[in-house]
MMTF fields as JSON, N, C-alpha, C and O atoms, coordinates in Angstrom:
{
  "mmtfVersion": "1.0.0",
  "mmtfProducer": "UNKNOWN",
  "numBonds": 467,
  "numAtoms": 468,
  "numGroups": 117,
  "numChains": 1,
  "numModels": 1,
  "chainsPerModel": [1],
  "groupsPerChain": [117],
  "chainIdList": ["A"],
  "bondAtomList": [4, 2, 8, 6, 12, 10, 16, 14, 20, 18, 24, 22, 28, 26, 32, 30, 36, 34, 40, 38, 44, 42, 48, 46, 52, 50, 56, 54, 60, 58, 64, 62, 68, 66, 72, 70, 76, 74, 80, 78, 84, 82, 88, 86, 92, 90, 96, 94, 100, 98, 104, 102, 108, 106, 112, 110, 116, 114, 120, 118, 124, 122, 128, 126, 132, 130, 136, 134, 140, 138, 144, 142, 148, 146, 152, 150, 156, 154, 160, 158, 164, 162, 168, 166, 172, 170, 176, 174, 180, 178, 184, 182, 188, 186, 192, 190, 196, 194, 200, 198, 204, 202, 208, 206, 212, 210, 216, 214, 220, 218, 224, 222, 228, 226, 232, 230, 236, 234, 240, 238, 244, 242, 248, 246, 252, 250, 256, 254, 260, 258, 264, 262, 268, 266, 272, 270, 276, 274, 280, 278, 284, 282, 288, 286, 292, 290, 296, 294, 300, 298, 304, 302, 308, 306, 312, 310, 316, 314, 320, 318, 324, 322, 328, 326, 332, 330, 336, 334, 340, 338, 344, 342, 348, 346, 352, 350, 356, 354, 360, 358, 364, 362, 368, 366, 372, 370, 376, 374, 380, 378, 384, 382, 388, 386, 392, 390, 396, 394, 400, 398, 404, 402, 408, 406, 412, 410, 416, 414, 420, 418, 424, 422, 428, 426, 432, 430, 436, 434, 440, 438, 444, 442, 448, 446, 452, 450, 456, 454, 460, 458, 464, 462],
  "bondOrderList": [1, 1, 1, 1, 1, 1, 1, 1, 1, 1, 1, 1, 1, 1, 1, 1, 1, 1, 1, 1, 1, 1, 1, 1, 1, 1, 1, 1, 1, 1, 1, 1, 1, 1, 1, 1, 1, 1, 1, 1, 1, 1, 1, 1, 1, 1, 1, 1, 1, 1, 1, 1, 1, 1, 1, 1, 1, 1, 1, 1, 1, 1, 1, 1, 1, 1, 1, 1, 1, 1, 1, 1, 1, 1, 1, 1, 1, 1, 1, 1, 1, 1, 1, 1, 1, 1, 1, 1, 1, 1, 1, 1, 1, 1, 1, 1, 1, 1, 1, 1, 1, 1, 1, 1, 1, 1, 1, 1, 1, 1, 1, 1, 1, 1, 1, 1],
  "groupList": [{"groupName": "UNK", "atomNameList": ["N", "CA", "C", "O"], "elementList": ["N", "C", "C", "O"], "formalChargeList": [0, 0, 0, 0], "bondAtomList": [1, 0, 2, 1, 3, 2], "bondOrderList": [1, 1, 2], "singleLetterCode": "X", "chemCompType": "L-PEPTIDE LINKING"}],
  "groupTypeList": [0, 0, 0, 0, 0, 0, 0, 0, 0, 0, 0, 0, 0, 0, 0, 0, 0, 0, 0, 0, 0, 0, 0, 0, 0, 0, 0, 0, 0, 0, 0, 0, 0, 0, 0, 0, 0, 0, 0, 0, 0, 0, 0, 0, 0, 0, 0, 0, 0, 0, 0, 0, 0, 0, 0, 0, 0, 0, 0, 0, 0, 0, 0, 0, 0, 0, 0, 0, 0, 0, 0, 0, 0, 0, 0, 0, 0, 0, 0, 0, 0, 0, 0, 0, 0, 0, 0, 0, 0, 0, 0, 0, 0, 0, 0, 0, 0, 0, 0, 0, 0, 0, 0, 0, 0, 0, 0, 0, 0, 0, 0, 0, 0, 0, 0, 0, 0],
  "groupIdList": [1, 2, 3, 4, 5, 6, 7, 8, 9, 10, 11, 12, 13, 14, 15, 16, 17, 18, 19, 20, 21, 22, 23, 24, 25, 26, 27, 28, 29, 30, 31, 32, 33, 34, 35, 36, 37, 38, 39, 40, 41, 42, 43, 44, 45, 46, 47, 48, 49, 50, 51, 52, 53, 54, 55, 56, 57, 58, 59, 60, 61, 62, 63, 64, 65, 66, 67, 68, 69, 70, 71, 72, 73, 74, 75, 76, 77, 78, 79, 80, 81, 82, 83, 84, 85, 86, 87, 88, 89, 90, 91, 92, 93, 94, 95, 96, 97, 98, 99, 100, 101, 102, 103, 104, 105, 106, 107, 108, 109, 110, 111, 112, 113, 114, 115, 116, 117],
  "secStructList": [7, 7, 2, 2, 2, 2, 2, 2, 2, 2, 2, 2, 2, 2, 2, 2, 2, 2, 2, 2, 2, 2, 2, 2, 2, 6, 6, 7, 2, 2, 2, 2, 2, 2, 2, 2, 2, 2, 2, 2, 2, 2, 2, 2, 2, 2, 6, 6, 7, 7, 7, 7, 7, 6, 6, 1, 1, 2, 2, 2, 2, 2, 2, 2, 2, 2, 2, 2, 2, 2, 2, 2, 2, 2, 2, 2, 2, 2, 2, 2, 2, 2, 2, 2, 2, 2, 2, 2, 2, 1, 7, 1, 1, 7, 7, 3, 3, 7, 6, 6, 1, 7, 3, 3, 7, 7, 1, 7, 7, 7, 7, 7, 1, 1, 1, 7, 7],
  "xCoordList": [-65.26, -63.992, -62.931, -63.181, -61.905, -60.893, -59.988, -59.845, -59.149, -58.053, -57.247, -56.948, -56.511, -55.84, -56.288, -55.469, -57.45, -57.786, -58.043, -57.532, -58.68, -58.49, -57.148, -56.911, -56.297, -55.1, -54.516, -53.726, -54.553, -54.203, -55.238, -54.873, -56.512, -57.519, -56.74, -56.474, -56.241, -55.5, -54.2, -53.879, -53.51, -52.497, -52.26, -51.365, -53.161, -53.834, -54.007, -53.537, -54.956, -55.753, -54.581, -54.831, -53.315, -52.306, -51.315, -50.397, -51.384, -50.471, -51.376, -50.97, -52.438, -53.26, -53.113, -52.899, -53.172, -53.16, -52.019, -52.096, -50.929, -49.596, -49.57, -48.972, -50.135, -50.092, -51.004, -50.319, -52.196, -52.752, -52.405, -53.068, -51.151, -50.534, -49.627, -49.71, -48.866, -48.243, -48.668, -48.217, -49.731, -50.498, -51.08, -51.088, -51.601, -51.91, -50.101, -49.966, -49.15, -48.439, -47.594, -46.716, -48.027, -47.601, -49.053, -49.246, -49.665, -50.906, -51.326, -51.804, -51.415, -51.658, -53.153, -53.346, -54.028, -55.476, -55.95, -56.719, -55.761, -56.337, -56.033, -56.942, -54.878, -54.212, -54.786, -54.993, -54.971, -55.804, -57.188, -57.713, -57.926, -59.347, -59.514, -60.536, -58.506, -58.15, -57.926, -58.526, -57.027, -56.463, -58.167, -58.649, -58.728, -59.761, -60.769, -61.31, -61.274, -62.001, -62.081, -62.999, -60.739, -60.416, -60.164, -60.206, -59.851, -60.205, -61.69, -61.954, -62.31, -64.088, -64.532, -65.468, -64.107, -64.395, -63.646, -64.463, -62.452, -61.811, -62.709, -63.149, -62.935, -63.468, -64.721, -65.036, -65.512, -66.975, -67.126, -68.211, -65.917, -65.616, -65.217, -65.714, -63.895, -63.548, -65.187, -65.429, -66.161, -66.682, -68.143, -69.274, -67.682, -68.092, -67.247, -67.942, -66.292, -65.63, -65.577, -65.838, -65.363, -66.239, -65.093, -65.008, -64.198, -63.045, -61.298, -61.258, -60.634, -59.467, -58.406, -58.253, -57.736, -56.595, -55.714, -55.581, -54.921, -54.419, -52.968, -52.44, -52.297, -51.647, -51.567, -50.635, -53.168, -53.237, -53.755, -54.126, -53.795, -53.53, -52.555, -52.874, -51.034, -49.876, -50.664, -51.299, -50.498, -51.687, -52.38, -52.342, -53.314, -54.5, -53.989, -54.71, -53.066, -52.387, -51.646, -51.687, -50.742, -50.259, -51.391, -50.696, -52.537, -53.819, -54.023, -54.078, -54.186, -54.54, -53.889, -54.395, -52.255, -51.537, -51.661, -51.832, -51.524, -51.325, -52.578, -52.346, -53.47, -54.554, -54.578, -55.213, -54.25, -53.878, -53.269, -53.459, -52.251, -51.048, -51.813, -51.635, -52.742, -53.464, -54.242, -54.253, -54.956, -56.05, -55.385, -55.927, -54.138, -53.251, -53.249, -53.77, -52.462, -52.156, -53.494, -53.633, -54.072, -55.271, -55.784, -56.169, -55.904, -56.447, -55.078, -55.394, -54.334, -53.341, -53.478, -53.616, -53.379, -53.464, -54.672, -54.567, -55.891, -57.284, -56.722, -56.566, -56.456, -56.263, -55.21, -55.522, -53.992, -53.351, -53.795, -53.472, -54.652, -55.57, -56.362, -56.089, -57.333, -58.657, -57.401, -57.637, -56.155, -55.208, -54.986, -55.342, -54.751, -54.514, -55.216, -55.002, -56.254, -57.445, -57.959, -58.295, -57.93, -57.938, -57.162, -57.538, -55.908, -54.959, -55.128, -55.1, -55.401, -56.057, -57.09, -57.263, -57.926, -59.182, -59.129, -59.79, -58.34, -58.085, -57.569, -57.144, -57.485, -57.618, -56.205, -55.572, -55.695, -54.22, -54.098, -52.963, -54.744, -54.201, -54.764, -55.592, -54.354, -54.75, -55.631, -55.773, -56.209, -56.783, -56.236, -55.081, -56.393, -55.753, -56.55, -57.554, -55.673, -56.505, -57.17, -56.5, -58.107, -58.648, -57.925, -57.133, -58.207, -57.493, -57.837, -57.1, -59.119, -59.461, -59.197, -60.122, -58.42, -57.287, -58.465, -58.234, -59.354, -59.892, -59.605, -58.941, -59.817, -59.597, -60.505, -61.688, -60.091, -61.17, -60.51, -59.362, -62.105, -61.88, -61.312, -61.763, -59.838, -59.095, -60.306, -61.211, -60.664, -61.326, -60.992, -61.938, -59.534, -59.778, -59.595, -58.835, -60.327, -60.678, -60.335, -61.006, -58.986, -58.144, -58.612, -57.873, -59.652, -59.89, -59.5, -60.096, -58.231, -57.356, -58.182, -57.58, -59.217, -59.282, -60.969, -61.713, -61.13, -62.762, -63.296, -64.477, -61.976, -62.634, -62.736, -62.748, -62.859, -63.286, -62.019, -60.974, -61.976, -60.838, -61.002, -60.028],
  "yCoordList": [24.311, 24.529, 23.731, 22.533, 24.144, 23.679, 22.947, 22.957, 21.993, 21.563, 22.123, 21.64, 23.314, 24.087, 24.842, 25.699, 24.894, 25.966, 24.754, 24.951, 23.747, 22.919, 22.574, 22.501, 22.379, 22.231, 23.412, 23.033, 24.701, 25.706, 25.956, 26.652, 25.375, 25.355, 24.503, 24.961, 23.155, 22.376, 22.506, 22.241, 23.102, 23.772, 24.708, 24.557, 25.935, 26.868, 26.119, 26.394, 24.879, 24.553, 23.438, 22.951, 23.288, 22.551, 23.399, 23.065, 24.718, 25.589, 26.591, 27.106, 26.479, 26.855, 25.838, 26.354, 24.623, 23.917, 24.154, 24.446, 23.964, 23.968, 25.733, 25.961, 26.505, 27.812, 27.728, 27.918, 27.521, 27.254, 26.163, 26.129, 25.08, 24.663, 25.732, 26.058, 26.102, 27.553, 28.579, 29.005, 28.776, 29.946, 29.476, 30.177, 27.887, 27.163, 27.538, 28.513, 26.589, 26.592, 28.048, 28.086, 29.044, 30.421, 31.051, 32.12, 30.461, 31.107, 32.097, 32.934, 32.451, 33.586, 33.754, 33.92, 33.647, 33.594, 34.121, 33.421, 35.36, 36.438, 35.731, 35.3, 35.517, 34.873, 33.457, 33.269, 32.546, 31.514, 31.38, 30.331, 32.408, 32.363, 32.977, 32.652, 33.82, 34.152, 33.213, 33.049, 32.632, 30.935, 30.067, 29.358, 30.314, 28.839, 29.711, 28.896, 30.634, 31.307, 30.911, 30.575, 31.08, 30.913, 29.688, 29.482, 28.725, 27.174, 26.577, 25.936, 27.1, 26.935, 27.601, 27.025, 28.404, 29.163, 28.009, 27.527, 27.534, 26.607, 25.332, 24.825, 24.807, 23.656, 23.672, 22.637, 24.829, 25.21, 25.063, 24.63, 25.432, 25.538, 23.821, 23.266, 23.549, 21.997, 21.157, 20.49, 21.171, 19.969, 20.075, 19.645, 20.766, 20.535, 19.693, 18.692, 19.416, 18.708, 16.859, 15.933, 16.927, 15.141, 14.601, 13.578, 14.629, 13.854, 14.999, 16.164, 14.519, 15.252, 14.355, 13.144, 15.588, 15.022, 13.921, 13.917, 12.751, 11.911, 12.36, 11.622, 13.975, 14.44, 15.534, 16.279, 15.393, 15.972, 15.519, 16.158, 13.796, 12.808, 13.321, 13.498, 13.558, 13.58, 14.927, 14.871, 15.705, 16.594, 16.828, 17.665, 15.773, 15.22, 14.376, 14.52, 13.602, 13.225, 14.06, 13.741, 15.422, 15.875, 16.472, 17.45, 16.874, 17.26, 16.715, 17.178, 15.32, 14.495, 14.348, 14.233, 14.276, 14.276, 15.215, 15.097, 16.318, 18.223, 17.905, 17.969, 17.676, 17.855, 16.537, 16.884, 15.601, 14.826, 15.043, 14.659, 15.967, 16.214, 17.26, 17.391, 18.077, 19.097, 18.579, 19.057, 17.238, 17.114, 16.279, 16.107, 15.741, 15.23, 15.965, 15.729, 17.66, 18.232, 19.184, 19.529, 19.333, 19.682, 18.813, 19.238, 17.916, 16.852, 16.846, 17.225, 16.59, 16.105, 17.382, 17.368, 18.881, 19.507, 19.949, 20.399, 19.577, 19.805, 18.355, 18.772, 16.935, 15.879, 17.091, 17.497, 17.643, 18.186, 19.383, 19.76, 20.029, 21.032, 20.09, 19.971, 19.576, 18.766, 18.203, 18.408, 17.531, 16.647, 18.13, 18.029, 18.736, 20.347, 20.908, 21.415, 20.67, 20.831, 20.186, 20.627, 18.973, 18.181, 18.205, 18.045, 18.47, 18.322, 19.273, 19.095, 20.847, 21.884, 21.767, 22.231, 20.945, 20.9, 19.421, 19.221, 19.003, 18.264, 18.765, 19.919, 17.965, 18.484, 18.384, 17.33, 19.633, 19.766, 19.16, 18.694, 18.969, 18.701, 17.588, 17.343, 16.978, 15.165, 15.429, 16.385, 14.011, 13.488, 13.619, 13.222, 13.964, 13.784, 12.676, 12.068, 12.566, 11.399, 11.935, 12.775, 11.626, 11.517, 10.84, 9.937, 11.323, 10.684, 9.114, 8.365, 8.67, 7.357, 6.655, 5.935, 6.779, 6.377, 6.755, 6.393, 7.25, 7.232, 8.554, 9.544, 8.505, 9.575, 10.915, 10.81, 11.87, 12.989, 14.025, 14.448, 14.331, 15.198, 16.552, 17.223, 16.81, 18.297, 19.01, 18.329, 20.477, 21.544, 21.953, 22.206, 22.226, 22.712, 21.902, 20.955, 22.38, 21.495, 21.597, 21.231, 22.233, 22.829, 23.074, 22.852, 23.49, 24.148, 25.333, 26.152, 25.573, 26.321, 27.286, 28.172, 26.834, 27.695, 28.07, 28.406, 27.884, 28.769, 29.43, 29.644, 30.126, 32.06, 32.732, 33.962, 31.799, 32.499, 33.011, 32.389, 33.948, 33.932, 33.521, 33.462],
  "zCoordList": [-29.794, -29.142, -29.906, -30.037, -30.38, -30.876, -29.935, -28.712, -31.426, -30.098, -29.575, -28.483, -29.981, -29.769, -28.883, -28.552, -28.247, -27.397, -26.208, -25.106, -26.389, -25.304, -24.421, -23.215, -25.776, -24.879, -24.278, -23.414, -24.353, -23.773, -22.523, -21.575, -22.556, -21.247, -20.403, -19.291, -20.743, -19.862, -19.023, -17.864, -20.263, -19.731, -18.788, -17.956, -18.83, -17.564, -16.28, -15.176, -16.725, -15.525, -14.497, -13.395, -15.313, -14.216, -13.942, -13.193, -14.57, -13.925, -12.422, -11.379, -12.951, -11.752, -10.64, -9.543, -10.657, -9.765, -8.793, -7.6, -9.561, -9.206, -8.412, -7.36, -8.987, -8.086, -6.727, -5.721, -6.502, -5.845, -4.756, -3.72, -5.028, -4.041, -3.21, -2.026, -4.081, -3.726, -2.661, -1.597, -3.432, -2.435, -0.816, 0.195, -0.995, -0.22, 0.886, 1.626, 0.671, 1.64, 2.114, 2.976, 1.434, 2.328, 2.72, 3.299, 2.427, 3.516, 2.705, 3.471, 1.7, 0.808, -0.054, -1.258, 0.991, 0.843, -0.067, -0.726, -0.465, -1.572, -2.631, -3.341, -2.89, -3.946, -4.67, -5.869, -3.562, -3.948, -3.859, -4.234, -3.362, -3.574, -5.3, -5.904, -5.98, -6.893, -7.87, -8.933, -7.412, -8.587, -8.403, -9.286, -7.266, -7.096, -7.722, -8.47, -7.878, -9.184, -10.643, -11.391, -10.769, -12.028, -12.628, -13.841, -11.604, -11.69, -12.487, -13.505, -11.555, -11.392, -12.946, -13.5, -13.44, -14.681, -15.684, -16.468, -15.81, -16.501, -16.605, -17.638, -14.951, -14.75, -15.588, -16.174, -15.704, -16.478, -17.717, -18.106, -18.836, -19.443, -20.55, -21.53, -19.474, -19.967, -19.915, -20.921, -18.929, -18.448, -19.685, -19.457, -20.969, -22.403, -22.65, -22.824, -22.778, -23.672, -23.753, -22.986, -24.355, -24.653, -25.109, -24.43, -25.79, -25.882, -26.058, -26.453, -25.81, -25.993, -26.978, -27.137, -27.572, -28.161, -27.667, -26.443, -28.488, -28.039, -27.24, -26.408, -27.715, -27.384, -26.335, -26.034, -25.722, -24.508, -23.429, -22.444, -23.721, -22.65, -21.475, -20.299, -22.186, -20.968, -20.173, -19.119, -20.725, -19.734, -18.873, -17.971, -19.244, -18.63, -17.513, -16.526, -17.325, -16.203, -15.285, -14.097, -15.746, -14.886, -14.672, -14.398, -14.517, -14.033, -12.987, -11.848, -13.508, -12.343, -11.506, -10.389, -11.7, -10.319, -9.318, -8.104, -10.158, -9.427, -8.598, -7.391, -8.821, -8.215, -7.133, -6.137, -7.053, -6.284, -5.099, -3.945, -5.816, -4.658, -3.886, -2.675, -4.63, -3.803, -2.367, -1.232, -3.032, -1.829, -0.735, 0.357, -1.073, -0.146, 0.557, 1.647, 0.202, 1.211, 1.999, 3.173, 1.18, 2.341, 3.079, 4.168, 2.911, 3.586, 5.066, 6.194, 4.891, 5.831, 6.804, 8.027, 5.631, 6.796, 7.987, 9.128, 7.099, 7.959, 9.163, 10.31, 9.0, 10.123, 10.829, 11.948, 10.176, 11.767, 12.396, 13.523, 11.496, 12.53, 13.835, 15.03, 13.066, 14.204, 15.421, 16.611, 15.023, 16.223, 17.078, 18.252, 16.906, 17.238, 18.18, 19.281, 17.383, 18.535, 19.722, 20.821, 19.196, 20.141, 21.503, 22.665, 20.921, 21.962, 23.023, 24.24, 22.007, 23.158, 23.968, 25.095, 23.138, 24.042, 25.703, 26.723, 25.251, 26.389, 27.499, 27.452, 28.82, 30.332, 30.407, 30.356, 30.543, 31.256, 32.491, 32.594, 33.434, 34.882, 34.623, 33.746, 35.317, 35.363, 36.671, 37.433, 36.567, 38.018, 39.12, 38.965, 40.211, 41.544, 42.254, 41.883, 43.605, 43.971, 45.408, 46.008, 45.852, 47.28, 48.328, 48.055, 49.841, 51.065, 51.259, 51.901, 50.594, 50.603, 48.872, 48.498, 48.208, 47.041, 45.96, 44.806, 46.134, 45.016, 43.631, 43.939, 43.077, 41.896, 41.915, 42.24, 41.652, 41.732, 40.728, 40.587, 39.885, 38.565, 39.189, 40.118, 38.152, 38.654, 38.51, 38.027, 38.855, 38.404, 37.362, 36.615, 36.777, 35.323, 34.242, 34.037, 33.67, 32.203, 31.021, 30.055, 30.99, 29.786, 28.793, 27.833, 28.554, 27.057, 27.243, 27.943, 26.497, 26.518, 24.558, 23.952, 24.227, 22.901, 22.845, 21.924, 24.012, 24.5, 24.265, 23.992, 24.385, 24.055, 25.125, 25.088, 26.673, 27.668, 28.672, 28.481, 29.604, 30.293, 31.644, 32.393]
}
């Protein structure tokens, strides 16, 4: 593999990134199961390579960022799904209390994402 072809593998593989954020924040699934294909074929490809040009260092960093910034945002957004859930799955009605002060579990139990009606 040449250097010239490495650095054009690299180059691909942070413009992919950078699309695949893209596709990520409009929801555009086809699209990025598409980019994350073609990642995986790149990724297959680079993970021969044993040293890189000194001039495709800078590269090699915006790699690392793009991809950084990626798992940031998946990450953040899988924590505000699960809070999401959570929140649904918790008991809408609070406790009431009994004629002798004590507390007594409402009947419904707000899982509002069941499935059931």
């Amino acid at each position: 593999m040449s250097t010239h072809t490495t650095h054009e593998y690299l180059l691909r593989l942070r413009d992919l990134l950078i699309e695949e954020r893209e596709c990520a924040k409009i929801l555009n699934l086809p699209a990025m199961t598409r980019v994350m294909a073609e990642k995986e074929e790149l990724l297959q490809i680079l993970a021969h390579t044993q040293t890189i040009d000194p001039s495709d260092k800078t590269i090699a960093t915006q790699i690392r960022h793009e991809n950084r910034r990626n798992a940031y945002l998946f990450k953040s957004t899988l924590g505000w799904i699960r809070q999401t859930m959570e929140f649904f799955g918790k008991r809408t009605v609070t406790s009431t209390y009994s004629a002798t002060a004590g507390t007594v579990a409402a009947p419904v139990n707000g899982r509002l994402l069941s499935g059931r009606v």
